[in-house]
N, C-alpha and C positions, 0 to 999 in steps of 0.2 A: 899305324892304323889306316887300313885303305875304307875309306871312305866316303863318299862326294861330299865335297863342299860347295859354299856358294859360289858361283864363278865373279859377281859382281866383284870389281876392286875397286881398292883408293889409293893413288898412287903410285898403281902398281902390287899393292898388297891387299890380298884376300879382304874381305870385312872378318870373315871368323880371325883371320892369322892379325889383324888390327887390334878384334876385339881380347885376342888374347895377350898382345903385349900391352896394350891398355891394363889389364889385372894384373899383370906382372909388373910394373914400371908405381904402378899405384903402392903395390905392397912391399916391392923388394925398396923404395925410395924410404918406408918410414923403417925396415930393418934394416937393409943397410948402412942405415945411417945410424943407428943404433952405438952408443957410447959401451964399451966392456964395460961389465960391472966386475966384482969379485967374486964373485961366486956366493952370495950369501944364503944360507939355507934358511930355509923358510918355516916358520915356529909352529904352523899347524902341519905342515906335510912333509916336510925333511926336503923338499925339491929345488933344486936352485932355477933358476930363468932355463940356462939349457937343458937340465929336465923336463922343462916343460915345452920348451922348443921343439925337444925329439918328439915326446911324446904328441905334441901336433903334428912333427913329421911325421911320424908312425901311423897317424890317424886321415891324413892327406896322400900317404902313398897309396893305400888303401882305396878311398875315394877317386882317386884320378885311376886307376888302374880297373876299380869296376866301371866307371862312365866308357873305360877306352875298351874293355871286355863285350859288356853290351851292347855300345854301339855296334859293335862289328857281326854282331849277331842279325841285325833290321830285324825285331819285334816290331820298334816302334814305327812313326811313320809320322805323315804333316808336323802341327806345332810343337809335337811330344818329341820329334826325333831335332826337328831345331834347337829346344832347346836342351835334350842330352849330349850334343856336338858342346853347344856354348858351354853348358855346366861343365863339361870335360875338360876344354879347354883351360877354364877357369881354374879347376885343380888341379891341372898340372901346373900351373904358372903360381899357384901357391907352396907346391913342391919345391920350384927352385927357388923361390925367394928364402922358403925356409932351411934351403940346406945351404945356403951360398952364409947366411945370416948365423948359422952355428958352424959354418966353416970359418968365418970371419971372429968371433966371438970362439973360437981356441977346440970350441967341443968337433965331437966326431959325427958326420947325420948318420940317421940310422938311416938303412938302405929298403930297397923294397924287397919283396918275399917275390921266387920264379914265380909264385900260383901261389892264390888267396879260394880260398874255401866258399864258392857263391851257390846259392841254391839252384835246381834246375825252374829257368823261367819257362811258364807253358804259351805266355800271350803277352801282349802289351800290361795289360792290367797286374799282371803281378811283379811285373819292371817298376811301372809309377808305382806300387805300393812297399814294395820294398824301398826302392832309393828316398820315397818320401820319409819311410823311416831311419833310414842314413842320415840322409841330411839334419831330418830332427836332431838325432842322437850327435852331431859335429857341432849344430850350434852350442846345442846345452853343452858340451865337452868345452867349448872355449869360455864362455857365461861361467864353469865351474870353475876356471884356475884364474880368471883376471883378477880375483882379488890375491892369490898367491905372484903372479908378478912384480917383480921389484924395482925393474927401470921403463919410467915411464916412456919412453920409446917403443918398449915392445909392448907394453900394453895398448900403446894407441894403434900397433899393425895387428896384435890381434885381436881386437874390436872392431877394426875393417875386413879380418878374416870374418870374424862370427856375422860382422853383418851380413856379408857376401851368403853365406850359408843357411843363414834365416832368410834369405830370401828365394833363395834353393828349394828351401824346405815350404816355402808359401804356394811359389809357382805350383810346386808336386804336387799338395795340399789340394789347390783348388782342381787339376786336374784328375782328383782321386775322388773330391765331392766334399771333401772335408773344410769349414771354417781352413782360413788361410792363414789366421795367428791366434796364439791364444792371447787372453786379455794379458797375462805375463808370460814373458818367455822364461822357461824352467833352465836350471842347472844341474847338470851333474857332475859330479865325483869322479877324480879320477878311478878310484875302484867300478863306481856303477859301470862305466864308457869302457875301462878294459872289461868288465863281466863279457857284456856282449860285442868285443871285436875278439879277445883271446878264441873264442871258438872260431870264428871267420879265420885267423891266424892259424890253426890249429885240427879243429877238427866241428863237422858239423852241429848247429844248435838245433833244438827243437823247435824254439822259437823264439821273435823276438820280444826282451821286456816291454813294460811299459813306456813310453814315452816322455810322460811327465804330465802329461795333459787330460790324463784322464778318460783316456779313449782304448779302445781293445787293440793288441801287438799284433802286430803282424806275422801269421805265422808262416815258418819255412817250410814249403813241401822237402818230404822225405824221399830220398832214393838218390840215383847216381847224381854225381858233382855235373853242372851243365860243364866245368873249364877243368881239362886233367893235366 
């Protein structure tokens, strides 16, 4: 990804490239450290732990891949583009913890797609309104399977993942004009969370669901892919 960083260092090392081993060192410390369990399938979803591991990876190669797409475009600009560096950062450094973590734990990570299906952005404003609904839709993704979890090791990285993400999702929030949390943060389903990334995966949506909040989705303008 070329594009400027802070020059200040510490150390010797960038503050972005600090603050990105800081997320990484935080996350990969409570999965790596993670005991194998057996595999045991889970009584409402059929899904073991590394089911749901991938499928976070699957949902994080995603999100690091759009923050590393759109930056390289400069829509954004001052605080907004600060913090699309830092948010990008942040989910690549979730990427490897999560696949170093189902490498280590016997599973295979699912890998990232050449090209992911993103809508053509025309301005800043429709950058913050989508990724605010990204982020929404990753927190409630991780809130839907913590109670499917079955060694608490990885439940407690990923309730450090969700937080990171709910706060993602807050930052966006208030620079789109929206309340910053709701009074509860919603959940979803693994079905709801593949409804709307299978088309991002696949083929374009018309728009996105609800959120959980009770608020109008955000819709995808139609016509050519901004990333071919």
């Amino acid at each position: 990804m070329n594009v400027k960083s802070n020059k200040s260092t510490l150390n010797g090392m960038s503050r972005r490239g600090f603050m990105r081993m800081s997320a990484a060192t935080l996350v990969a410390s409570a999965l790596l450290n993670t005991r194998p369990t057996t595999g045991v399938a889970f009584a409402q979803s059929g899904n073991t732990d590394l089911d749901i591991l991938n499928y976070a990876l699957t949902l994080e190669h995603l999100e690091s891949r759009a923050y590393q797409d759109v930056n390289n475009i400069n829509l954004l600009t001052g605080k907004a583009r600060d913090y699309f560096l830092r948010f990008g950062d942040q989910e690549a450094a979730h990427v490897v913890a999560l696949t170093g973590t189902i490498t280590k734990l016997g599973g295979t990570p699912v890998r990232a797609q050449e090209k992911y299906n993103w809508p053509t952005f025309q301005n800043a404003d429709d950058v913050l309104n989508y990724f605010q609904t990204i982020e929404e839709l990753g927190a409630a993704a991780y809130l839907g399977q913590a109670p499917n979890i079955q060694n608490k090791d990885l439940l407690t990285a990923a309730v450090s993942i969700h937080n990171v993400e709910g706060q993602h999702a807050a930052v966006l929030s208030d620079l789109v004009g929206k309340p910053p949390a709701p009074d509860f943060a919603p959940a979803k389903t693994m079905a709801q969370v593949l409804a709307v990334v299978t088309p991002l995966l696949n083929a374009m949506p018309a728009a996105m669901p609800q959120t959980g909040r009770g608020e109008s989705s955000y819709t995808i303008a139609s016509g050519p892919h901004l990333y071919k």
